[in-house]
C-alpha positions as CSV (number, residue, x, y, z in Angstrom):
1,X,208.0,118.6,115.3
2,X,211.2,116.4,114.0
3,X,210.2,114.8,110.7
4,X,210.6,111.1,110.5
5,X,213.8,109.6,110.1
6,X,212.5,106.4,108.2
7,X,213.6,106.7,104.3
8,X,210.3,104.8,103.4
9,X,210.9,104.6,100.0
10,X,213.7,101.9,100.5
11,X,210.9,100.0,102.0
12,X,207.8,101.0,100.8
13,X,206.3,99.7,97.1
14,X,203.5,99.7,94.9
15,X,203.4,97.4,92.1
16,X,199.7,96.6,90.6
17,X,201.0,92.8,90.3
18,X,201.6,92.4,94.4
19,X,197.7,93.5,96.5
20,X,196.2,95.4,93.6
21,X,198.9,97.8,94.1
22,X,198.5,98.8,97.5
23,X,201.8,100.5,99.3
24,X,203.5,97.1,101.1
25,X,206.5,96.8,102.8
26,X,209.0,95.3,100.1
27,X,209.2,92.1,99.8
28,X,205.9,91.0,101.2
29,X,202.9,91.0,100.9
30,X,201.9,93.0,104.3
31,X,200.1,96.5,102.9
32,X,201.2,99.6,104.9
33,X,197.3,99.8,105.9
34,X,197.2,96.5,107.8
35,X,200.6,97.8,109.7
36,X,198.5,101.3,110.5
37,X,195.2,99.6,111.0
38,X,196.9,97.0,113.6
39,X,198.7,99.8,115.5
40,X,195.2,101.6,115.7
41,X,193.2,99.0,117.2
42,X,196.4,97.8,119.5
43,X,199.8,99.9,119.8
44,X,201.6,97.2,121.0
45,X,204.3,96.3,119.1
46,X,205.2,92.8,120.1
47,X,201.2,92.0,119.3
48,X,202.5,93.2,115.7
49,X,205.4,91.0,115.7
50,X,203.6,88.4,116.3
51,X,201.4,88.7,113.9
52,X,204.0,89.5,111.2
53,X,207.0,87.8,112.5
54,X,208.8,89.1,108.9
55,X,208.3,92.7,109.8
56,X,211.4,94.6,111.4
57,X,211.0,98.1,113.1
58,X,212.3,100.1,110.6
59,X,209.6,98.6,108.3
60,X,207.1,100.0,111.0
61,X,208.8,103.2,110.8
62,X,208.4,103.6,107.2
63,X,205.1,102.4,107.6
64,X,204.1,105.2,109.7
65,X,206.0,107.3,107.9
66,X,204.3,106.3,104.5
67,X,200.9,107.2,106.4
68,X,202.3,110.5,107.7
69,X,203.5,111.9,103.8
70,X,200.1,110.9,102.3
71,X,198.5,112.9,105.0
72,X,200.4,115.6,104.1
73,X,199.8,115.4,101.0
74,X,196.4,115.0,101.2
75,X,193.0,113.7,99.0
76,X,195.0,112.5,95.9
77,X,193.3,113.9,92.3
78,X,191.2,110.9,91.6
79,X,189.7,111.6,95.1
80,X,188.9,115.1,94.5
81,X,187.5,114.1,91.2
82,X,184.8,111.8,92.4
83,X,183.9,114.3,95.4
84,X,183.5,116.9,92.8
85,X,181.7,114.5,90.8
86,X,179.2,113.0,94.1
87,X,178.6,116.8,94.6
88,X,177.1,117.9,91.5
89,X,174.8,114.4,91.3
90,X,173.2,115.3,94.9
């Protein structure tokens, strides 16, 4: 399978200042979940669009592409902590 084409680190930030420092698209204040979430419950782009009039298709891309790399990279160390953690309590 191709990899995605989207660069979403041109267009994907994280600051603890801007949504508790969720991953948004920069420049707003739209968090990469909302984007996948939307898309989940209704893959129809112009339904996005309109909802998020500022958001282009290449910030969708990076969106999805944000989603695909932490996939990837899968349950991030804090994560694995706490399981490790919820395991040994029950």
């Amino acid at each position: 399978m191709k990899r995605p084409t989207a660069n979403y680190r041109e267009r994907i930030t994280s600051d603890p200042a801007v949504m508790v420092g969720k991953p948004v698209i920069r420049g707003t204040r739209i968090p990469v979940e909302r984007i996948v979430g939307h898309l989940a419950q209704n893959p129809d782009l112009d339904d996005l669009f309109g909802a998020y009039p500022e958001l282009t298709l290449e910030d969708v891309k990076a969106a999805l592409a944000y989603a695909q790399a932490a996939i990837e990279r899968g349950p991030s160390r804090r994560r694995r902590a706490l399981e490790a953690a919820l395991s040994k309590a029950g």
